[in-house]
Legacy VTK file of the C-alpha trace (Angstrom):
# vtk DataFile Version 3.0
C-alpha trace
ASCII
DATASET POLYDATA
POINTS 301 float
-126.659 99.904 203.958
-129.023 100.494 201.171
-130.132 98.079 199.134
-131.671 98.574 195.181
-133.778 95.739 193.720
-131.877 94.270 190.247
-133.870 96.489 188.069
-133.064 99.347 189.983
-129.413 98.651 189.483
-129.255 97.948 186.116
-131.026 100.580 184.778
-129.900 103.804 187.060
-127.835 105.023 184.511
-130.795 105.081 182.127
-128.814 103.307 179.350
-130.214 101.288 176.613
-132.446 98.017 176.641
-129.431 96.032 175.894
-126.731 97.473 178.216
-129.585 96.797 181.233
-130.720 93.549 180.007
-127.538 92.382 180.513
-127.145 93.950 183.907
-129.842 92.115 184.966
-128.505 88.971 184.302
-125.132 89.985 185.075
-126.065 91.527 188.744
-127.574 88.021 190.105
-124.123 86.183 189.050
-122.033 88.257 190.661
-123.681 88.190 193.771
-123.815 84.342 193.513
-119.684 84.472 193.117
-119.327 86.625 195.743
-118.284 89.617 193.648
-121.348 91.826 195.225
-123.400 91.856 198.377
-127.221 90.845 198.199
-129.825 90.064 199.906
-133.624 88.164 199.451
-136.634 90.407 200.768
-139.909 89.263 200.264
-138.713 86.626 197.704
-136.938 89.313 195.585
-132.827 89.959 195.158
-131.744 93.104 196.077
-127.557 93.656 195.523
-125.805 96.123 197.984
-125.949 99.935 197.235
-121.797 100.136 197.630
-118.633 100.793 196.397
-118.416 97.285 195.274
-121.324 98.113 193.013
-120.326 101.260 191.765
-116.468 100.170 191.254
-118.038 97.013 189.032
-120.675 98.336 186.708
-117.838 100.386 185.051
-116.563 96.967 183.766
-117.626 95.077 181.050
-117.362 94.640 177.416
-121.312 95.600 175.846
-119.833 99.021 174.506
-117.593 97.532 173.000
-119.493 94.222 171.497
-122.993 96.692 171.112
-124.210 96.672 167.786
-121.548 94.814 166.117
-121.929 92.317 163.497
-118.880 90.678 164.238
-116.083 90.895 166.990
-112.730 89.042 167.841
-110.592 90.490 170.884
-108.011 87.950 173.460
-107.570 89.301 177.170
-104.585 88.518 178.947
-104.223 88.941 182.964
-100.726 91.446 182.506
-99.696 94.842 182.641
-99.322 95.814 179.164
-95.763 96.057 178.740
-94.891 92.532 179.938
-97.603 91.649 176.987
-96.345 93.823 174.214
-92.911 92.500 174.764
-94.094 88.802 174.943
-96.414 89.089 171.475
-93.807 90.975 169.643
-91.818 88.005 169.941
-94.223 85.800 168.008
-93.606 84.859 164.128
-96.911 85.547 163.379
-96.058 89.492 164.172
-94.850 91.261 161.068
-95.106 94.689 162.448
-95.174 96.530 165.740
-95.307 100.024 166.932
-95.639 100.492 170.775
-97.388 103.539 172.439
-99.161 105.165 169.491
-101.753 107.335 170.463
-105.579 106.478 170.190
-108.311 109.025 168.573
-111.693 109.849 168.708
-114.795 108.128 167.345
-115.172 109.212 163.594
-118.243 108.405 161.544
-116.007 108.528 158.364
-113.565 105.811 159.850
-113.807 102.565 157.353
-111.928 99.367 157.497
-110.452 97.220 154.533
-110.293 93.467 156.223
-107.364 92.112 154.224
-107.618 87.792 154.049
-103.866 87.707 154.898
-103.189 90.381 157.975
-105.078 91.862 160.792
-104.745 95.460 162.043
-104.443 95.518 165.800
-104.348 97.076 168.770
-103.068 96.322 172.384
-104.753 98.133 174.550
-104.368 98.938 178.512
-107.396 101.105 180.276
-106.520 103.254 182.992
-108.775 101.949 185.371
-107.170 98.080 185.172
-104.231 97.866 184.141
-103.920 94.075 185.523
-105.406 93.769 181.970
-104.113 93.972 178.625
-106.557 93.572 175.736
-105.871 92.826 172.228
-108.725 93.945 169.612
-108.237 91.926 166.456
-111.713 92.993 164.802
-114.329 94.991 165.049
-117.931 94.808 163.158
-116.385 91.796 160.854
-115.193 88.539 161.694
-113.754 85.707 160.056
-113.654 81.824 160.775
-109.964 82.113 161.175
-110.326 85.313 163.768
-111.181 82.768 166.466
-108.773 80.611 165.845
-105.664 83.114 165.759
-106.949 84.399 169.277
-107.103 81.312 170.922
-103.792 80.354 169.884
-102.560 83.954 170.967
-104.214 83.439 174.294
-102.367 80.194 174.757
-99.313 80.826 173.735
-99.317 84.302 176.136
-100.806 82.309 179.046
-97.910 79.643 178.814
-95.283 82.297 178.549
-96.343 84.497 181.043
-97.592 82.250 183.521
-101.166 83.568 183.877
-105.032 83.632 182.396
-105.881 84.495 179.131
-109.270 84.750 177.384
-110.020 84.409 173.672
-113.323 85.721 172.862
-115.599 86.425 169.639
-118.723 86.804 167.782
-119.249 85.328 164.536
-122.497 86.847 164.191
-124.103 83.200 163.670
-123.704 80.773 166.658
-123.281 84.025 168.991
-120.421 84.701 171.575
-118.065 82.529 172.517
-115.072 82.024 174.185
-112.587 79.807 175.807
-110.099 80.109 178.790
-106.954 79.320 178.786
-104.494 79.570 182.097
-100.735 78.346 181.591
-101.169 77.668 177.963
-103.914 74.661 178.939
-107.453 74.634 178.267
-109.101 76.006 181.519
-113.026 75.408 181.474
-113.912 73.289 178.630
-117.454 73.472 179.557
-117.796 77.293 180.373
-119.890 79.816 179.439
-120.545 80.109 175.696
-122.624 82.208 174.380
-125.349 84.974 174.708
-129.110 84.769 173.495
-132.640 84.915 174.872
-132.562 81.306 176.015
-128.473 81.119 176.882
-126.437 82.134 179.844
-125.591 85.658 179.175
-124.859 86.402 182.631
-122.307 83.993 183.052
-120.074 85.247 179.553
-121.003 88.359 180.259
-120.102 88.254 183.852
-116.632 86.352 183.298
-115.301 90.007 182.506
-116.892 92.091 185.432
-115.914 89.180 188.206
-112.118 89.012 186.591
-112.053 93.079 186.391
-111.929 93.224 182.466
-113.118 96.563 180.447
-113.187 97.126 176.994
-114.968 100.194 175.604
-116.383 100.982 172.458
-113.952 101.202 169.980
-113.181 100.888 166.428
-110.008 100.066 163.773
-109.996 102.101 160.842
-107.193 101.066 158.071
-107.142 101.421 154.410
-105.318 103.883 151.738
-102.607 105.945 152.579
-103.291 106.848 156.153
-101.771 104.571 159.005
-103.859 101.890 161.214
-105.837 103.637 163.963
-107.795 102.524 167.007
-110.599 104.836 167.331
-112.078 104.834 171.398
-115.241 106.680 172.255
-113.229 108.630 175.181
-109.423 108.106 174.348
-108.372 109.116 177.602
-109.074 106.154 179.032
-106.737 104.414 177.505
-103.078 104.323 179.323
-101.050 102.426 176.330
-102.119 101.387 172.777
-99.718 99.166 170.381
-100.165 98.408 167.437
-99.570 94.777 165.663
-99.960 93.725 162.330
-100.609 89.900 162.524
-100.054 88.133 159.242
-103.401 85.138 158.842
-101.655 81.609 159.335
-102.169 79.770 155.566
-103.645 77.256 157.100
-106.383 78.702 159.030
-106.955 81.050 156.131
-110.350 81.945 155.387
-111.286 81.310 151.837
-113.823 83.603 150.513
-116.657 85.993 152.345
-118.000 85.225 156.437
-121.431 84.687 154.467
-120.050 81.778 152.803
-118.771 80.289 156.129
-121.708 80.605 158.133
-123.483 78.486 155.282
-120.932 76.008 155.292
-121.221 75.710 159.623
-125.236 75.378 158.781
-124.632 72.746 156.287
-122.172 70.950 158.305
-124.769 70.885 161.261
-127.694 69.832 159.515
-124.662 66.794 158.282
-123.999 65.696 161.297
-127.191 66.294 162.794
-126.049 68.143 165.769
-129.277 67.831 168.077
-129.026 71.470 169.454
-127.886 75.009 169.692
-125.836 74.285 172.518
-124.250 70.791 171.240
-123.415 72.960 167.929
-121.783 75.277 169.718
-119.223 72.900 172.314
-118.523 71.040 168.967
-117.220 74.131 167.470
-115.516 75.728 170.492
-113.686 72.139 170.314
-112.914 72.466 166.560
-111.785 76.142 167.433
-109.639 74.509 170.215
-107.771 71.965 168.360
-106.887 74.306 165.441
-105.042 76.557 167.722
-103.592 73.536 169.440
-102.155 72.664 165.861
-100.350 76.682 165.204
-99.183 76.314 169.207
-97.710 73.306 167.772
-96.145 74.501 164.492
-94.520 77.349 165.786
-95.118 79.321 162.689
-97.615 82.157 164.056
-97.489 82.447 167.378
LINES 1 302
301 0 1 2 3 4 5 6 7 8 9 10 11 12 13 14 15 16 17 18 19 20 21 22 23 24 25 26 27 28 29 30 31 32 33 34 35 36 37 38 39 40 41 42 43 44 45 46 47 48 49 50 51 52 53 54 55 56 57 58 59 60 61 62 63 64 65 66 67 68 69 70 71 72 73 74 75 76 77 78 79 80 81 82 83 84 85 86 87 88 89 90 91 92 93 94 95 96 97 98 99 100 101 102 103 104 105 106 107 108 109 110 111 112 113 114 115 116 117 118 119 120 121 122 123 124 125 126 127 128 129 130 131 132 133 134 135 136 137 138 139 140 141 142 143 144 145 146 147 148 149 150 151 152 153 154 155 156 157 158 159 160 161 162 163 164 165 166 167 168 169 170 171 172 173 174 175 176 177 178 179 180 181 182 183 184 185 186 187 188 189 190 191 192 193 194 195 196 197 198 199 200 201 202 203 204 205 206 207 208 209 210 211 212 213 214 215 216 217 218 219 220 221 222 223 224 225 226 227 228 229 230 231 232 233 234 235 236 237 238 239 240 241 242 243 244 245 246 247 248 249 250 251 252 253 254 255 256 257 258 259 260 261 262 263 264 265 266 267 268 269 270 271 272 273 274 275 276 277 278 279 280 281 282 283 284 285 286 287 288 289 290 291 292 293 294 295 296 297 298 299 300
C-alpha cells in the first residue's frame, strides 16, 4: 500500500490555496474517525493511497462555499424524492416545481434577494444520492436565512426519521451549523465555524465523513425569466426542484445584512461576550430557539 504524506494529498490535484488548506485539516480528521487509513512515520501522518481516498476527496462543500460572501444551504440524509414530497407539504412552501433542469455557470446570472421569499433549489448529485441538499442562498445571506434552515432541518428530520444539517455563513461570525437527528438538537457543542485559529477540519469534515457534496453553484432570479440553479457541471446533478419559500414575519429581516452584523457587534460588546467562540455558541443557541419557536407555530414549516 502506498502511502502520501498530508500535503501530498491535499494538494495532488494542484487546486487552490484554499481548497488544500482545507484538505489538510480535513485529511487528519478523517483518519482520526476512521473514515481513511493512516499511518505515523518518523513522527509525520501519512493517509492511505486508496480507494477510500480517492472515493472521499470528491466530497465536500468548498466549491460550493469558495469565494462567497454569504451562504445558507440544509442537508437532509434522503433520497430526494422522499424529501421533495415531505417539504412540499410545509406552509411555508408557496410554490414548487419538481425535476426542472439545471444550467451552466453564466457570468451574466444576477440575483434579486426579495425580504419576503427565497428562490430554491433541491438538489440530488449523482454520486450520493443518500443526500438531498437544499440551497437557500448563495453569495448573500440574511439573519433570518439561518433560522428558516434550521427549522427546515428539524422539521424534515422529525418527519422522516433521519439526520439533517442546517448550515451557513453570515460572512461575520463565519460558518456555522447545527445538527439535528429526529427533529432534536443533535450536538449542541459541535463544530462551528472555520478561521485561522478554529476547527475547520471538523465543519469541514462533518460533510466528507457523512458522504455530503455540494458543488459550486449559483441561483439567478429576477425580471421576467424563471428561477434557475446554475451548477458548474450540470450533469452531476440527478434531480433539481425548485421551492419558493415565503420569509416567516417573524424572523423577517428588517433592512440590509450590513445593518445586522452591526447590531450582532453591538450586542456583543453589550453583553460582553468574552470570546469568538462564546459569541458564536450564544448565537447558534439564539439561532436554535427561533426555529424551535416556527417548529412550534406551525406556520412555515
Amino acid at each position: 500500500m502506498k502511502y502520501l504524506s498530508i500535503d501530498e494529498a491535499s494538494g495532488r490535484d494542484k487546486v487552490e490555496d484554499f481548497f488544500a488548506n482545507v484538505k489538510e485539516q480535513v485529511i487528519p480528521y478523517l483518519i482520526e474517525r476512521g473514515v481513511l487509513s493512516g499511518r505515523t512515520e518518523n513522527g509525520t501522518t501519512l493517509v492511505a493511497d486508496d480507494a477510500a481516498l480517492a472515493r472521499v476527496m470528491r466530497l465536500g462543500i468548498e466549491s460550493f462555499v469558495y469565494g462567497q460572501d454569504g451562504w445558507s444551504f440544509m442537508a437532509v440524509r434522503a433520497p430526494i424524492g422522499a424529501v421533495s414530497a415531505a417539504l412540499a407539504r410545509r406552509p411555508g412552501v408557496k410554490e414548487h416545481r419538481p425535476d426542472v433542469r439545471p444550467a451552466a455557470m453564466s457570468p451574466d446570472a444576477g440575483i434579486e434577494g426579495g425580504s419576503d421569499q427565497r428562490h430554491t433549489f433541491l438538489i440530488s448529485m449523482r454520486q450520493v444520492p443518500d443526500w438531498s441538499v437544499l440551497v437557500q442562498t448563495v453569495h448573500w445571506f440574511h439573519n433570518c436565512d439561518a433560522v428558516m434552515t434550521t427549522a427546515l432541518a428539524a422539521a424534515l428530520s422529525r418527519e422522516l426519521k433521519t439526520l439533517a444539517v442546517a448550515a451557513w455563513d453570515d460572512d461575520f461570525s463565519g460558518s456555522s451549523m447545527i445538527i439535528c437527528e429526529n427533529g432534536e438538537r443533535a450536538s449542541p457543542d459541535g463544530p462551528a465555524e472555520e478561521g485561522e485559529d478554529d476547527d475547520a477540519g471538523g465543519f469541514y469534515g462533518f460533510f466528507y465523513e457523512r458522504g455530503i457534496h455540494l458543488p459550486e453553484c449559483f441561483i439567478s432570479a429576477g425580471g421576467e425569466s424563471q428561477p434557475t440553479m446554475h451548477v458548474r457541471e450540470p450533469g452531476e446533478v440527478a434531480r433539481a426542484d425548485y421551492f419558493r419559500l415565503a420569509v416567516p414575519a417573524e424572523v423577517e429581516s428588517p433592512g440590509p445584512h450590513a445593518l445586522e452584523k452591526l447590531a450582532m457587534m453591538a450586542e456583543a460588546i453589550e453583553e460582553e461576550i468574552p470570546d469568538e467562540e462564546a459569541f458564536v455558541r450564544q448565537m447558534r443557541g439564539g439561532i436554535w430557539n427561533r426555529a424551535k419557536a416556527l417548529l412550534d407555530a406551525r406556520t412555515f414549516c
